[in-house]
PAKE-958409 format. One line per field, with one value per residue (C-alpha): residue number from 0; chain; x, z negated, y; residue in three letters. Coordinates in steps of 0.5 Angstrom, whole numbers. Each point is the difference from the previous one (the first is absolute). Layout:
% PAKE-958409
pos: (NUM|...) .
unit: (A|...) .
X: (X|...) .
Z: (Z|...) .
Y: (Y|...) .
code: (ala|...) .
END
This chain:
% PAKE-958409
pos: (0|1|2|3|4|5|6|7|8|9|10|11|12|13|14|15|16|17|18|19|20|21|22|23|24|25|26|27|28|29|30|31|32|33|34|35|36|37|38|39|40|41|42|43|44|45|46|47|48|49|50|51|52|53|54|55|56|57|58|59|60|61|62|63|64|65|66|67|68|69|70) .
unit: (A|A|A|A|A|A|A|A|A|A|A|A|A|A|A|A|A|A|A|A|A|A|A|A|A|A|A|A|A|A|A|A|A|A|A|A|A|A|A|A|A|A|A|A|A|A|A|A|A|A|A|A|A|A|A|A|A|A|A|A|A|A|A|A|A|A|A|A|A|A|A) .
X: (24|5|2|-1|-6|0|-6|1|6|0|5|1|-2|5|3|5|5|5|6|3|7|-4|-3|4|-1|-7|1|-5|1|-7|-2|-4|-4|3|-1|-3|5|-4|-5|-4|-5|3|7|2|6|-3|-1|5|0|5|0|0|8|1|0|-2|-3|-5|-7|1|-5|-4|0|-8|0|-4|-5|-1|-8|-3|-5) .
Z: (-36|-4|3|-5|4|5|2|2|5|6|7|4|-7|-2|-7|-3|-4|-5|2|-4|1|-2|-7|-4|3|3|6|5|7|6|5|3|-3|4|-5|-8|-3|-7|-1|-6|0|-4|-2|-6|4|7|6|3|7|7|4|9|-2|-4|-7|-5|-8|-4|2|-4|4|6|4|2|7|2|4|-6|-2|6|5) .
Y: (86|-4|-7|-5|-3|-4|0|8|-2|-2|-1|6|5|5|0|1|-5|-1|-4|-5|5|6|-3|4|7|-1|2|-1|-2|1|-5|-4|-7|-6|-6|0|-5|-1|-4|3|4|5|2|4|3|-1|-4|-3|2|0|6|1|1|-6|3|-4|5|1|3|7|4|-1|6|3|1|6|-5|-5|1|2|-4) .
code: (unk|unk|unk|unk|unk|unk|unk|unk|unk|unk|unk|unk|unk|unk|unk|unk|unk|unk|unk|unk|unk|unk|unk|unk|unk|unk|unk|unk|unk|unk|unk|unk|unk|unk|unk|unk|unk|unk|unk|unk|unk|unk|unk|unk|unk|unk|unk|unk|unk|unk|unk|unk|unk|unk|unk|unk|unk|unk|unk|unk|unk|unk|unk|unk|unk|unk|unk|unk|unk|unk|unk) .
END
């Protein structure tokens, strides 16, 4: 699931981001959701988020986790 709407994204969720070093490239970096940082309810390029570790990117993924769905 991409990560252009906020709505979708929450603190303690795993995603994947893109950092700012790693526009170019594209390489994807895993965490876990500490802060949303943009306001919008949607981004063309993703939402911005700070991880657990302190990294700061765009949302590029959320990472389905094998509990999500279930009751």
């Amino acid at each position: 699931m991409n990560g252009q709407n906020r709505s979708r994204i929450r603190p303690g969720q795993k995603v994947r981001i893109v950092l700012k070093k790693d526009q170019r490239t594209g390489t994807l970096t895993d965490g876990v959701v500490k802060d949303l940082l943009t306001k919008s309810a949607t981004h063309p390029h993703g939402i911005k988020v700070r991880l657990q570790d302190g990294q700061v990117g765009r949302v590029k993924e959320i990472i389905e986790d094998e509990t999500d769905g279930e009751a």
